[in-house]
C-alpha positions in Angstrom: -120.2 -156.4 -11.5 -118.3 -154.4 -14.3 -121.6 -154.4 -16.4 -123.6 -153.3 -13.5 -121.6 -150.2 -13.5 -121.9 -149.7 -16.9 -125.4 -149.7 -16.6 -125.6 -147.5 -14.1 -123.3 -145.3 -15.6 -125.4 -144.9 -18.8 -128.7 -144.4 -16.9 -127.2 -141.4 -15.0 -126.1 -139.8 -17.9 -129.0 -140.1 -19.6 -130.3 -138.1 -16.7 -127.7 -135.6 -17.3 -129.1 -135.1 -21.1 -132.4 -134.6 -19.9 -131.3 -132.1 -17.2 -129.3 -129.9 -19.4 -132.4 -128.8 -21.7 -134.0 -127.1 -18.5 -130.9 -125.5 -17.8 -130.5 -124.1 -21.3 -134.2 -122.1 -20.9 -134.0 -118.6 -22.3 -136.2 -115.6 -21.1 -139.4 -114.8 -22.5 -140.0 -111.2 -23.6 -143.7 -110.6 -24.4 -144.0 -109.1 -28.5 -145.8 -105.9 -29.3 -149.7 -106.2 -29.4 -149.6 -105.4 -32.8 -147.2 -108.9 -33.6 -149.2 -110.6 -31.7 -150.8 -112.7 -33.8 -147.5 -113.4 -36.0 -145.8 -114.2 -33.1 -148.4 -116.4 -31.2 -148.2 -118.8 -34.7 -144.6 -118.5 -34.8 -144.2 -119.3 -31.1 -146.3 -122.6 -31.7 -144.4 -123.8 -34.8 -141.3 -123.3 -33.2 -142.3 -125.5 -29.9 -144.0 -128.6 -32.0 -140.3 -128.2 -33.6 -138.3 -128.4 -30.5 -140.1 -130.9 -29.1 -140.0 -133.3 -31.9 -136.2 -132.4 -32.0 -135.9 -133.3 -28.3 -138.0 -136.6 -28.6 -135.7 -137.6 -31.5 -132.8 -136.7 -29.7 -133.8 -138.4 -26.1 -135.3 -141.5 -28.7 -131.7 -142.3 -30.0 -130.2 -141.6 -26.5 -132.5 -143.9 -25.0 -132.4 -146.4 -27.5 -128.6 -146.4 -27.1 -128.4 -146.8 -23.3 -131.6 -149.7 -23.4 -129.4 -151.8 -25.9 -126.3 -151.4 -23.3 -128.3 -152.2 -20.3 -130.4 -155.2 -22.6 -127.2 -156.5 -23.3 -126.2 -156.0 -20.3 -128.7 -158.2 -18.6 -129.1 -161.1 -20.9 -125.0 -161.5 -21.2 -124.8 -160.2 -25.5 -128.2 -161.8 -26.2 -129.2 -160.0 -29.5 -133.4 -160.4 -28.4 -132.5 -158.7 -24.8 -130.5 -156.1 -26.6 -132.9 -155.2 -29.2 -135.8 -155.5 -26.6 -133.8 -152.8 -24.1 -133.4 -150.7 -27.3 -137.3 -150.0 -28.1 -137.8 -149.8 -24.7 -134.7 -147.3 -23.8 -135.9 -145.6 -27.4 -139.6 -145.2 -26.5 -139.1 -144.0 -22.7 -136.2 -142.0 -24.2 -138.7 -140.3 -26.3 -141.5 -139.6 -23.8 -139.4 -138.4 -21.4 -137.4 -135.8 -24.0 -140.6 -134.7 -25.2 -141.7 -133.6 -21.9 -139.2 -131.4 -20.8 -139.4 -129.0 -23.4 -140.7 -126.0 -22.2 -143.4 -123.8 -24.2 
């Protein structure tokens, strides 16, 4: 029952993570016409940045809490901990990745 809870308690803060990125979202303020093009560049680099960051971020966060619940599951069992791992890494990723805003 105690590792249950643990479990559970990981997954919702993992859901806390991902929440606090939208709530960090800044305003957007259109450039001059003239910056346009500068900007528009800019404005791409700096998104194919965040969302790596955000994907490496919600990769290691993921991959933290799948090796908890792994272990979890399959009592300390180093294949269901490193299985949950990969998996909690790779869905960690995906879902990071997607909730960056651009």
């Amino acid at each position: 029952m105690r590792k249950l809870l643990l479990a559970a308690s990981v997954v919702a803060s993992l859901g806390a993570l991902s929440a606090a990125d939208v709530a960090g979202a800044q305003p957007y303020y259109p450039p001059p016409h003239h910056h346009y093009h500068h900007y528009y560049h800019d404005y791409h680099r700096n998104c194919a940045y965040e969302r790596h960051r955000s994907g490496a971020i919600g990769a290691v966060a993921g991959a933290v809490g799948g090796g908890i619940i792994g272990g979890a599951i399959t009592h300390g069992r180093a294949g269901g901990t490193l299985l949950g791992a990969g998996a909690g890494a790779l869905t960690g990723n995906a879902l990071a990745r997607h909730s960056v805003r651009c």
